[in-house]
PDB file of N, CA, C, O and CB in Angstrom:
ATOM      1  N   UNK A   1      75.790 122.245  91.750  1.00  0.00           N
ATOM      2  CA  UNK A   1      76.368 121.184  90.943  1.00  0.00           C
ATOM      3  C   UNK A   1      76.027 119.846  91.602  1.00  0.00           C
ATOM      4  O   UNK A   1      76.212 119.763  92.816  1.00  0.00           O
ATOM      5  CB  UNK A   1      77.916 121.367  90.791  1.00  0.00           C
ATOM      6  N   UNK A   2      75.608 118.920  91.017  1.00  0.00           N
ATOM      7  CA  UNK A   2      74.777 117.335  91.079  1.00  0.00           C
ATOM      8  C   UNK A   2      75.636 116.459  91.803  1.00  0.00           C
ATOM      9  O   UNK A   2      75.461 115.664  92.727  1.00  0.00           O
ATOM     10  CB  UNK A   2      74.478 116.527  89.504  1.00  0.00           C
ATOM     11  N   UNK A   3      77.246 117.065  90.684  1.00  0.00           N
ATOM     12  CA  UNK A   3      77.654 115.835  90.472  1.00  0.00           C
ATOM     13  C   UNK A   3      79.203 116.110  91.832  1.00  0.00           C
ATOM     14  O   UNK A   3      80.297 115.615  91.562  1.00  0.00           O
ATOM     15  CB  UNK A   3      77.989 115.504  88.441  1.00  0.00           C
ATOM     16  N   UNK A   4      79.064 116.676  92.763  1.00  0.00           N
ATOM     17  CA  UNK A   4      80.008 117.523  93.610  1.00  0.00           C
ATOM     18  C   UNK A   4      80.426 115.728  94.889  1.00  0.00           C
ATOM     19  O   UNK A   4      81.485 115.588  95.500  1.00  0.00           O
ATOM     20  CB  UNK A   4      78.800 119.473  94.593  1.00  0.00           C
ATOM     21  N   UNK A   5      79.542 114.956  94.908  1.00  0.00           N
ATOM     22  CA  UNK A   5      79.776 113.928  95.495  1.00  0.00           C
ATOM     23  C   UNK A   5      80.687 112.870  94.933  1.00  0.00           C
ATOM     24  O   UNK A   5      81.671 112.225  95.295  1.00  0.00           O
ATOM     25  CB  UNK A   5      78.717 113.528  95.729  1.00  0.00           C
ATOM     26  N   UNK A   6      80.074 112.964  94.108  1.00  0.00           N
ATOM     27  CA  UNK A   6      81.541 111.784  92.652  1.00  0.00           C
ATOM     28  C   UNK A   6      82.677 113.031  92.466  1.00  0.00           C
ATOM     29  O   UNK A   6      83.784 112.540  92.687  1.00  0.00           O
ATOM     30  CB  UNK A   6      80.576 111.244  90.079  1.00  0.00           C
ATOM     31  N   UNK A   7      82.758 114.068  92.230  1.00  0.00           N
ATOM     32  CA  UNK A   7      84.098 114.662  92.204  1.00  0.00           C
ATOM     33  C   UNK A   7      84.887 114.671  93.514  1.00  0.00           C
ATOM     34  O   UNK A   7      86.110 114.541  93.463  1.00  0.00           O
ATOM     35  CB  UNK A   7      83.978 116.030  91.747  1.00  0.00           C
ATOM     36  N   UNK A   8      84.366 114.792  94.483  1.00  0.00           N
ATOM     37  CA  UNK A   8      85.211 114.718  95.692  1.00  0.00           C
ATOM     38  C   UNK A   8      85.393 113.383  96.155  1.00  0.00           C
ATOM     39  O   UNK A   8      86.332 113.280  96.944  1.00  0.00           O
ATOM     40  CB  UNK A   8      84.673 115.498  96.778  1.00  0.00           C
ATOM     41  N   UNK A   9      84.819 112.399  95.921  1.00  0.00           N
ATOM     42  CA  UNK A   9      84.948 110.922  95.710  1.00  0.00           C
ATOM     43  C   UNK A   9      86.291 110.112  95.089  1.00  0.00           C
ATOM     44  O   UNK A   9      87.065 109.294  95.586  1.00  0.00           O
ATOM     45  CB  UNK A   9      83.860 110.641  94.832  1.00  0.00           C
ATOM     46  N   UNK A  10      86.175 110.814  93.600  1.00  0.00           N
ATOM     47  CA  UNK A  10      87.306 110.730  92.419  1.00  0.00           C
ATOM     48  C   UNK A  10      88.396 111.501  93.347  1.00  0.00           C
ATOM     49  O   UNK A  10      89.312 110.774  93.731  1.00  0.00           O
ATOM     50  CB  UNK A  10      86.874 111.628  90.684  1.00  0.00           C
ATOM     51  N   UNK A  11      88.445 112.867  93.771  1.00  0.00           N
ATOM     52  CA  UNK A  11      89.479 113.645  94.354  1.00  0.00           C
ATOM     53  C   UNK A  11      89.857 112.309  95.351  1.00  0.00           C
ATOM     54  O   UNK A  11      90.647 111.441  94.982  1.00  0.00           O
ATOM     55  CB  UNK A  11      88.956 115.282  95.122  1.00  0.00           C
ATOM     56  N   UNK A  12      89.172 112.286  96.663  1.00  0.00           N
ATOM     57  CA  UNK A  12      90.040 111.418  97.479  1.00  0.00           C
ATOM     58  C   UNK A  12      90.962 110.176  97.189  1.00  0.00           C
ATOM     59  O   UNK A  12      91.922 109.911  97.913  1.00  0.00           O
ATOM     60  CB  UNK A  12      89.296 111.011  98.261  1.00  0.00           C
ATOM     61  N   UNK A  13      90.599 109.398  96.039  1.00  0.00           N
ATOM     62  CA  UNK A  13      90.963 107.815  95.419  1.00  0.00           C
ATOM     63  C   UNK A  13      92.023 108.590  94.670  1.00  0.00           C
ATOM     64  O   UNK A  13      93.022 107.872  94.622  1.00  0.00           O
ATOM     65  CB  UNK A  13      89.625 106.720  94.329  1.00  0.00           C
ATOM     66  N   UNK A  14      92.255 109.837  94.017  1.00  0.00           N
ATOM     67  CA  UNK A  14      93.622 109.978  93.342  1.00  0.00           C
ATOM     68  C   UNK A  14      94.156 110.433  94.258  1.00  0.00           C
ATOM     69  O   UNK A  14      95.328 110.124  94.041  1.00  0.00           O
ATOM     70  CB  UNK A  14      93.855 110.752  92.146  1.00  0.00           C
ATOM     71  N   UNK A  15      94.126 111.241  95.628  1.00  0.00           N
ATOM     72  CA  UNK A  15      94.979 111.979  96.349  1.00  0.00           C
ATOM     73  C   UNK A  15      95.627 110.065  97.632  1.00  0.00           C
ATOM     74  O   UNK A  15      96.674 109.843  98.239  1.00  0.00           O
ATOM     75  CB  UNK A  15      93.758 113.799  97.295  1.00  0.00           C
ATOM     76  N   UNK A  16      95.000 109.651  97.548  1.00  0.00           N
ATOM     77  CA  UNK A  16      95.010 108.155  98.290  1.00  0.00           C
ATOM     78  C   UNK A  16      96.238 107.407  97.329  1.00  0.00           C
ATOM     79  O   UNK A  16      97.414 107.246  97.653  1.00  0.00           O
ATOM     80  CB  UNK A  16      93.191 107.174  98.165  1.00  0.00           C
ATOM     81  N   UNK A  17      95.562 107.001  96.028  1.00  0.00           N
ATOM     82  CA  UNK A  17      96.773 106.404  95.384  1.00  0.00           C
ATOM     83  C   UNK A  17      98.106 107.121  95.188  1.00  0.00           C
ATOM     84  O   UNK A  17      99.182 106.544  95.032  1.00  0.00           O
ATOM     85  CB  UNK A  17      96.403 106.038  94.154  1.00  0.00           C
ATOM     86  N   UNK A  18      97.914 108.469  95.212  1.00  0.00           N
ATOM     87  CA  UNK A  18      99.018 109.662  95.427  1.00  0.00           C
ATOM     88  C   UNK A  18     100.059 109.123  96.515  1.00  0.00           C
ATOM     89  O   UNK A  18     101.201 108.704  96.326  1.00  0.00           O
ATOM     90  CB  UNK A  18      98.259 111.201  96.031  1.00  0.00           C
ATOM     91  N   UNK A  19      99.389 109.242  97.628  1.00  0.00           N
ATOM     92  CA  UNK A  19      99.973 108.831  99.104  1.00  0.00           C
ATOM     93  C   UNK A  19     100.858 107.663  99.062  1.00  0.00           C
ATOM     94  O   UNK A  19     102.034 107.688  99.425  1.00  0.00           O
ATOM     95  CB  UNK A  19      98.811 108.454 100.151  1.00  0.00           C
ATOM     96  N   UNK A  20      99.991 106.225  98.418  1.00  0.00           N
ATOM     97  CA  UNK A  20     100.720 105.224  98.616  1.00  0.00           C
ATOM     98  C   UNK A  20     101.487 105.209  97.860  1.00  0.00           C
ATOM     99  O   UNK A  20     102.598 104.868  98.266  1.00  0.00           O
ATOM    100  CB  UNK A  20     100.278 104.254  98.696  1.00  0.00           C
ATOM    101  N   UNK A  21     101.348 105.570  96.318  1.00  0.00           N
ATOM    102  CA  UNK A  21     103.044 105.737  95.466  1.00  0.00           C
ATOM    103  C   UNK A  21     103.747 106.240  96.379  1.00  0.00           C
ATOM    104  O   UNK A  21     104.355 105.372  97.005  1.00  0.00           O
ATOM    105  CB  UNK A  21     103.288 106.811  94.061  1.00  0.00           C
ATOM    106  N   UNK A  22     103.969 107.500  96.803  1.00  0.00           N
ATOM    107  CA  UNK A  22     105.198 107.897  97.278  1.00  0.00           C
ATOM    108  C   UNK A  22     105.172 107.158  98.715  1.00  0.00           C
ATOM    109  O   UNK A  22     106.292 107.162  99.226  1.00  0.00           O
ATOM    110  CB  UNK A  22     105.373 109.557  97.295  1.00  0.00           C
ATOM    111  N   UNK A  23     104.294 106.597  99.409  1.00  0.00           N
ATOM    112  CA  UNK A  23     105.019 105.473 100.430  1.00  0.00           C
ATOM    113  C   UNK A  23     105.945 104.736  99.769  1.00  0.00           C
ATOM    114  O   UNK A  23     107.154 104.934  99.895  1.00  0.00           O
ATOM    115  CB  UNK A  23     104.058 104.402 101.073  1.00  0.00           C
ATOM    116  N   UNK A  24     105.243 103.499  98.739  1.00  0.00           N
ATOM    117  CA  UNK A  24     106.693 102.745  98.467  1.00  0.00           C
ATOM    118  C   UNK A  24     107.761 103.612  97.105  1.00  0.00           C
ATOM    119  O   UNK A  24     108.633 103.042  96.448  1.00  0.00           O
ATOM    120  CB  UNK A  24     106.202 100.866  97.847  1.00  0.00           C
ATOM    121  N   UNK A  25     107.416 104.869  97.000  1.00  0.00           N
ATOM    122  CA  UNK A  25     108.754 105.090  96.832  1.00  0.00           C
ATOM    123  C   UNK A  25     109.785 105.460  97.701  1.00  0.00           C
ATOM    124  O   UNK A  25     111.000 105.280  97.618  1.00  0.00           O
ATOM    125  CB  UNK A  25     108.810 105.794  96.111  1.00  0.00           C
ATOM    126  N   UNK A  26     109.033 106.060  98.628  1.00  0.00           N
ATOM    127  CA  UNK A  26     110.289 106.662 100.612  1.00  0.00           C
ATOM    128  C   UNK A  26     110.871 105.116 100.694  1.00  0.00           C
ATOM    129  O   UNK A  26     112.009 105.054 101.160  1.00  0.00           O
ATOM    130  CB  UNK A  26     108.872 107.228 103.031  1.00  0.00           C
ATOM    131  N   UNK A  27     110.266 103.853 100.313  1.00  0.00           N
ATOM    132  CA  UNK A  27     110.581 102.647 100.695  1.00  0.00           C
ATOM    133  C   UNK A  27     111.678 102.270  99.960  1.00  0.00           C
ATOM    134  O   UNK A  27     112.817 101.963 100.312  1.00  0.00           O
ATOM    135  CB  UNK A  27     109.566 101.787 100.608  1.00  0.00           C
ATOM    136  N   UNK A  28     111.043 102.356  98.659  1.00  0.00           N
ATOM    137  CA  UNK A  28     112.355 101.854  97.831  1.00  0.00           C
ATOM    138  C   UNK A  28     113.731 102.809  98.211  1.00  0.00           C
ATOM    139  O   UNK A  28     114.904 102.459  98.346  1.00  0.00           O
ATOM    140  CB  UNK A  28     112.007 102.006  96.022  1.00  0.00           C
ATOM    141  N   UNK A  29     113.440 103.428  98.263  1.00  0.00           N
ATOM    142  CA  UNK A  29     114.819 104.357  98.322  1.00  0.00           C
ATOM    143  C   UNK A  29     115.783 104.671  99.842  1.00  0.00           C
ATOM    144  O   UNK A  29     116.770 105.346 100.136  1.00  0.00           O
ATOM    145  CB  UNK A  29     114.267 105.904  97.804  1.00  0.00           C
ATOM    146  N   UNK A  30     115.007 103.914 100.419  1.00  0.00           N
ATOM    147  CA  UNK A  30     115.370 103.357 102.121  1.00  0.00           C
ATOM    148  C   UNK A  30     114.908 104.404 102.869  1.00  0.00           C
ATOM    149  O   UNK A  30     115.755 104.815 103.661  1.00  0.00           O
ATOM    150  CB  UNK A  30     117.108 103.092 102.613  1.00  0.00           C
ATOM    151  N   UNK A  31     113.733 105.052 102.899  1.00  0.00           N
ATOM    152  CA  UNK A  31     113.860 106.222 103.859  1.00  0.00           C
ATOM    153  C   UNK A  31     112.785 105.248 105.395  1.00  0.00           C
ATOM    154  O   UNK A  31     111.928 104.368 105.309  1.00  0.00           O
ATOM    155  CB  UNK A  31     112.921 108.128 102.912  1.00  0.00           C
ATOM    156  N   UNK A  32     113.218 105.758 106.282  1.00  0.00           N
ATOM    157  CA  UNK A  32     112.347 104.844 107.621  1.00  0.00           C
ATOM    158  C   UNK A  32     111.306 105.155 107.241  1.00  0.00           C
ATOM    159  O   UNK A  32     111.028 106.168 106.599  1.00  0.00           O
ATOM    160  CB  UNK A  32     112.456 105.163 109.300  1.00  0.00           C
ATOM    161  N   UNK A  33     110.275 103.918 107.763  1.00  0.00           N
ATOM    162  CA  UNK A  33     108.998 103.919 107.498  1.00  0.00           C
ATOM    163  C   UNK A  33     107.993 104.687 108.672  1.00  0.00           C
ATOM    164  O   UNK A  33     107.125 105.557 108.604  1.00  0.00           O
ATOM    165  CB  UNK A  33     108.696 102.475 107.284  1.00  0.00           C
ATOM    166  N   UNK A  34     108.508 103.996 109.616  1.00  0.00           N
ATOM    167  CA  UNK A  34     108.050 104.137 110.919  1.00  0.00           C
ATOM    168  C   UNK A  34     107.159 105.195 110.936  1.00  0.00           C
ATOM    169  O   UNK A  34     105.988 104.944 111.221  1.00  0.00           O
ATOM    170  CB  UNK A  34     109.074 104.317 111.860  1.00  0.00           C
ATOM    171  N   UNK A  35     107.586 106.661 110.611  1.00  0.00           N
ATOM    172  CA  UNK A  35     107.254 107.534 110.831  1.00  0.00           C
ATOM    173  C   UNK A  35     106.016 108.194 109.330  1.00  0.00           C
ATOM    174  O   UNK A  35     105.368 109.237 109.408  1.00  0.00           O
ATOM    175  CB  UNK A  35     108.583 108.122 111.265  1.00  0.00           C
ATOM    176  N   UNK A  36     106.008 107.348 108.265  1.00  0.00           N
ATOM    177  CA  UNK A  36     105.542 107.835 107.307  1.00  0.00           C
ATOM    178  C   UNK A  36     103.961 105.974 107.478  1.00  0.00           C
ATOM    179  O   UNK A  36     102.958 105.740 106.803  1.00  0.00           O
ATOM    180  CB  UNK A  36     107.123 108.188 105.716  1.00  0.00           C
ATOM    181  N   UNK A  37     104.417 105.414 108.337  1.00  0.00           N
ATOM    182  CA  UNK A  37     103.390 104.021 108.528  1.00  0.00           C
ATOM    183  C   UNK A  37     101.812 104.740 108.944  1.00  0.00           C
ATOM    184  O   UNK A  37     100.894 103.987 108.619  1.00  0.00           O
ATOM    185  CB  UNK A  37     104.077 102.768 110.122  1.00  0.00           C
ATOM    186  N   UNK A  38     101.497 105.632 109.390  1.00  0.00           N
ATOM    187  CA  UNK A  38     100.226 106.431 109.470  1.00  0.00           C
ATOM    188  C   UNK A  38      99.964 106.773 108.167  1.00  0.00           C
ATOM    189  O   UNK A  38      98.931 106.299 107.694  1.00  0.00           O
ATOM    190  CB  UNK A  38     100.269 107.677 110.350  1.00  0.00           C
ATOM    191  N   UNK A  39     100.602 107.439 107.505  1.00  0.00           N
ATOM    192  CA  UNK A  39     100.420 108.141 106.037  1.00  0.00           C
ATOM    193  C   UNK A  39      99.909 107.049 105.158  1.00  0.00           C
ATOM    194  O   UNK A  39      99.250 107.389 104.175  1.00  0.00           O
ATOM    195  CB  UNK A  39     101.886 108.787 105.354  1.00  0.00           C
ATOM    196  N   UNK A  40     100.158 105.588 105.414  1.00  0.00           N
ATOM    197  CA  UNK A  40      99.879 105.027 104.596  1.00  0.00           C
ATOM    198  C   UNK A  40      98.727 104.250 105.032  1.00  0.00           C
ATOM    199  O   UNK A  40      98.139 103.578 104.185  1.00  0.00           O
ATOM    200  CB  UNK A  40     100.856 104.509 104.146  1.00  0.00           C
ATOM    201  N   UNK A  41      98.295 104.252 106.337  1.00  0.00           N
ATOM    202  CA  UNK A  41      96.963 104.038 106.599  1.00  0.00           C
ATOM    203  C   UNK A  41      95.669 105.001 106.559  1.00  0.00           C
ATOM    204  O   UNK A  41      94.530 104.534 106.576  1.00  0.00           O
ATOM    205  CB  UNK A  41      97.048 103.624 107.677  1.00  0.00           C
ATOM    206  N   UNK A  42      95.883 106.110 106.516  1.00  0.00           N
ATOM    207  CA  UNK A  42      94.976 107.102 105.395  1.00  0.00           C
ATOM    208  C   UNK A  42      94.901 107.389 104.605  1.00  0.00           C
ATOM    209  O   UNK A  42      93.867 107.857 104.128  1.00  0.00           O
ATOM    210  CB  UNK A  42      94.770 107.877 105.293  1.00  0.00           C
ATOM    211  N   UNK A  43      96.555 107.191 103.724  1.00  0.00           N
ATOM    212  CA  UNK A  43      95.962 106.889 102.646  1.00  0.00           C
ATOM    213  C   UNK A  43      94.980 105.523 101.969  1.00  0.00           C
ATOM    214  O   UNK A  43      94.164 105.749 101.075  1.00  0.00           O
ATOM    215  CB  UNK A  43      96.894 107.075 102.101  1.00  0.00           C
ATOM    216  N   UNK A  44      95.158 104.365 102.431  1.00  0.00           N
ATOM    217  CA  UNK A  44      94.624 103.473 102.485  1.00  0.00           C
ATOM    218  C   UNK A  44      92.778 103.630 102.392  1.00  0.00           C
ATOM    219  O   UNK A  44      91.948 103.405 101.511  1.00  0.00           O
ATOM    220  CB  UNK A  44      95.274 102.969 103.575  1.00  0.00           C
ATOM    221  N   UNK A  45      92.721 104.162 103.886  1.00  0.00           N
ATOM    222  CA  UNK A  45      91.131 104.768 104.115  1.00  0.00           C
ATOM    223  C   UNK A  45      90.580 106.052 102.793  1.00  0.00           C
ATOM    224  O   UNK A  45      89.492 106.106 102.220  1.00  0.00           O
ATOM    225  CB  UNK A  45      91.164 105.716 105.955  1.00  0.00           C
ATOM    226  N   UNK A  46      91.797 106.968 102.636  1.00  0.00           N
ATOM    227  CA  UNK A  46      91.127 107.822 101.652  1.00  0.00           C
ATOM    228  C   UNK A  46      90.379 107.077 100.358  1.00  0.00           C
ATOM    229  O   UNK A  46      89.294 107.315  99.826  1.00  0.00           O
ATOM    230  CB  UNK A  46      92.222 108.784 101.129  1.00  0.00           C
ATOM    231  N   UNK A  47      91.376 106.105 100.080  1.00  0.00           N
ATOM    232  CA  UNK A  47      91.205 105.399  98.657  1.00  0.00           C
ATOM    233  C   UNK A  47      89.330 104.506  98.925  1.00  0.00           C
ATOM    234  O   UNK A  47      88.356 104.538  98.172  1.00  0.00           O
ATOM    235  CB  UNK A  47      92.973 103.900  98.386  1.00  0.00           C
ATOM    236  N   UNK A  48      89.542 103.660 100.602  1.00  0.00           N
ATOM    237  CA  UNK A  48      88.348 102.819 100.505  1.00  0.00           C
ATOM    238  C   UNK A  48      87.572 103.919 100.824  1.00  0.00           C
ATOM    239  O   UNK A  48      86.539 103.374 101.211  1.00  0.00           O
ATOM    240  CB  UNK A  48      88.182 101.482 101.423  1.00  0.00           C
ATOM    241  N   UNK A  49      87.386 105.172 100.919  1.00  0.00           N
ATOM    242  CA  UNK A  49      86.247 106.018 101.031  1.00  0.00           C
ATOM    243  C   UNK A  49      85.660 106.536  99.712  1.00  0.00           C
ATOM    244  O   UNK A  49      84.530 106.851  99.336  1.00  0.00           O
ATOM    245  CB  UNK A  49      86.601 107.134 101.862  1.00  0.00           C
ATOM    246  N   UNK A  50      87.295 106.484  98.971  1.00  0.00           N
ATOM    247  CA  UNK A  50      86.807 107.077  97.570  1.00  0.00           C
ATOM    248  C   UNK A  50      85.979 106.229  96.774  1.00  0.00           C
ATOM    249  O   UNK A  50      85.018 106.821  96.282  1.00  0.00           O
ATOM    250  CB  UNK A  50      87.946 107.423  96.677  1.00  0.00           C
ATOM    251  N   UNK A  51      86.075 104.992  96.501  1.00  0.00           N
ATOM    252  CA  UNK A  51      85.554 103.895  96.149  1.00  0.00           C
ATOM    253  C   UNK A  51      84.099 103.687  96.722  1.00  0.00           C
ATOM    254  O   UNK A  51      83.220 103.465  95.889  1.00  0.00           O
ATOM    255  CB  UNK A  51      86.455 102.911  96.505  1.00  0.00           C
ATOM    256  N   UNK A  52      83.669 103.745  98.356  1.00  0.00           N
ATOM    257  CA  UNK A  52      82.096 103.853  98.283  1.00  0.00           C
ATOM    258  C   UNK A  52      82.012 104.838  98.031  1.00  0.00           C
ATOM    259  O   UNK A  52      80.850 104.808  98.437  1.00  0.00           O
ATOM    260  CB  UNK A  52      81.223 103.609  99.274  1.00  0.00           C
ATOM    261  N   UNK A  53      82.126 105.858  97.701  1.00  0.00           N
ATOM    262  CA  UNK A  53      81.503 107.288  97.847  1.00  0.00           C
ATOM    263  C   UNK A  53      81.335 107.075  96.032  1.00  0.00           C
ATOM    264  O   UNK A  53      80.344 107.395  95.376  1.00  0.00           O
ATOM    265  CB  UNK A  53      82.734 108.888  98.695  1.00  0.00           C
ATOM    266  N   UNK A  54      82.708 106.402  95.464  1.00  0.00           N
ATOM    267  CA  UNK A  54      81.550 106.335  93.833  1.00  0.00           C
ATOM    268  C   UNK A  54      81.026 105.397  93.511  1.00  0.00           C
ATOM    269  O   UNK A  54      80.529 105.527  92.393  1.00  0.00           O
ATOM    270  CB  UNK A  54      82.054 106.524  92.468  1.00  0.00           C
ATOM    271  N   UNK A  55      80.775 103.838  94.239  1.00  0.00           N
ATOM    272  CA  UNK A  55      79.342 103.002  94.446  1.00  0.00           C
ATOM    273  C   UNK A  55      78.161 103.759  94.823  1.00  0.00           C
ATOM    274  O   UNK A  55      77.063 103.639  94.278  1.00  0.00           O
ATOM    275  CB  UNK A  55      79.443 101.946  95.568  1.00  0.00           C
ATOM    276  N   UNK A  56      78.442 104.553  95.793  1.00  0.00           N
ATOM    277  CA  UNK A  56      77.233 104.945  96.722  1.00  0.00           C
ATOM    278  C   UNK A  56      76.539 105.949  95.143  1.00  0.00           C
ATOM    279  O   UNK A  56      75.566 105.496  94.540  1.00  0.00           O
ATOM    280  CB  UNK A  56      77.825 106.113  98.653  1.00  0.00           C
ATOM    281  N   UNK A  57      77.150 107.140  94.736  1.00  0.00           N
ATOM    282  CA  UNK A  57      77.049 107.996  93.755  1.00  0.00           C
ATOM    283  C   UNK A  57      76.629 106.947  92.733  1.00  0.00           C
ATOM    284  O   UNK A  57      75.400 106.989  92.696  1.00  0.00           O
ATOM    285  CB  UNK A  57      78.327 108.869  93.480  1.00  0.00           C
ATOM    286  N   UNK A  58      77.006 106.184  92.031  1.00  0.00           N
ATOM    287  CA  UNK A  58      76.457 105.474  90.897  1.00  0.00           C
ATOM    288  C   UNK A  58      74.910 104.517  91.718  1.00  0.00           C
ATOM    289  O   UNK A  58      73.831 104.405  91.135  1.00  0.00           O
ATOM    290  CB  UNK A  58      77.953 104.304  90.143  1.00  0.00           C
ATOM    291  N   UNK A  59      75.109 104.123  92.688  1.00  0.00           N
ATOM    292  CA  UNK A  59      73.662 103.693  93.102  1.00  0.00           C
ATOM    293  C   UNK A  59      72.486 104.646  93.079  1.00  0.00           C
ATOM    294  O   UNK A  59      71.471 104.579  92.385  1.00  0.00           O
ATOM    295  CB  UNK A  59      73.700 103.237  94.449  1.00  0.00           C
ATOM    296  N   UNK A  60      72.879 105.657  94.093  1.00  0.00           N
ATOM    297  CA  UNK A  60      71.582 106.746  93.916  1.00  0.00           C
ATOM    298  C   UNK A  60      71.598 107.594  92.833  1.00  0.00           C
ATOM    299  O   UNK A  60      71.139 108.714  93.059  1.00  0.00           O
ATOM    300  CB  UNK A  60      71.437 107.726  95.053  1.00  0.00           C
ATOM    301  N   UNK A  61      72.027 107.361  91.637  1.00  0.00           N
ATOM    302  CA  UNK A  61      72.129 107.930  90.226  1.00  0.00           C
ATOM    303  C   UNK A  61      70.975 106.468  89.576  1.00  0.00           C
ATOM    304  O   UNK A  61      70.063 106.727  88.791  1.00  0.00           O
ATOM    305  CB  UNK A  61      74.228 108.056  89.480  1.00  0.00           C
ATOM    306  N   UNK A  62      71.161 105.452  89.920  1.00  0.00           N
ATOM    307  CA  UNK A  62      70.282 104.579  89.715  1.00  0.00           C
ATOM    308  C   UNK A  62      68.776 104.389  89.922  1.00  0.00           C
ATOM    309  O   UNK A  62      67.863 104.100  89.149  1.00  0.00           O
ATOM    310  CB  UNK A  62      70.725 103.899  90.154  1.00  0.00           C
ATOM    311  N   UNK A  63      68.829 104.629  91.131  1.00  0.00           N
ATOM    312  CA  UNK A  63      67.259 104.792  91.871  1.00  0.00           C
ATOM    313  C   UNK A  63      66.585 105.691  91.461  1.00  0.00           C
ATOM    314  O   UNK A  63      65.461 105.882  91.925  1.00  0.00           O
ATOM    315  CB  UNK A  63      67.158 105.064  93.273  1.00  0.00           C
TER     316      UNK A  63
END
């Protein structure tokens, strides 16, 4: 399958925005951060990985 780089691309950017909803929902609802403040810096990275990985995929779909 071709297209296995843009699906796992797409996978990481929804499992990323996944992450940070339920950060600021533990937030809204007062739970400590402290311990969930990592979670939201990979999720962070998952999301900017997901994002080149479907630039990168739509570029060499170009060339």
């Amino acid at each position: 399958m071709k297209k296995w780089p843009l699906f796992t691309s797409v996978l990481q950017l929804v499992v990323g925005i996944a992450a940070i909803i339920a950060y600021v929902y533990l937030v809204s609802v007062g739970e400590s951060t402290g311990k969930w403040t990592i979670t939201l810096f990979l999720a962070v990275g998952y999301v900017v990985l997901g994002i080149i990985g479907i630039i990168d995929y739509n570029k060499s779909k170009i060339d």
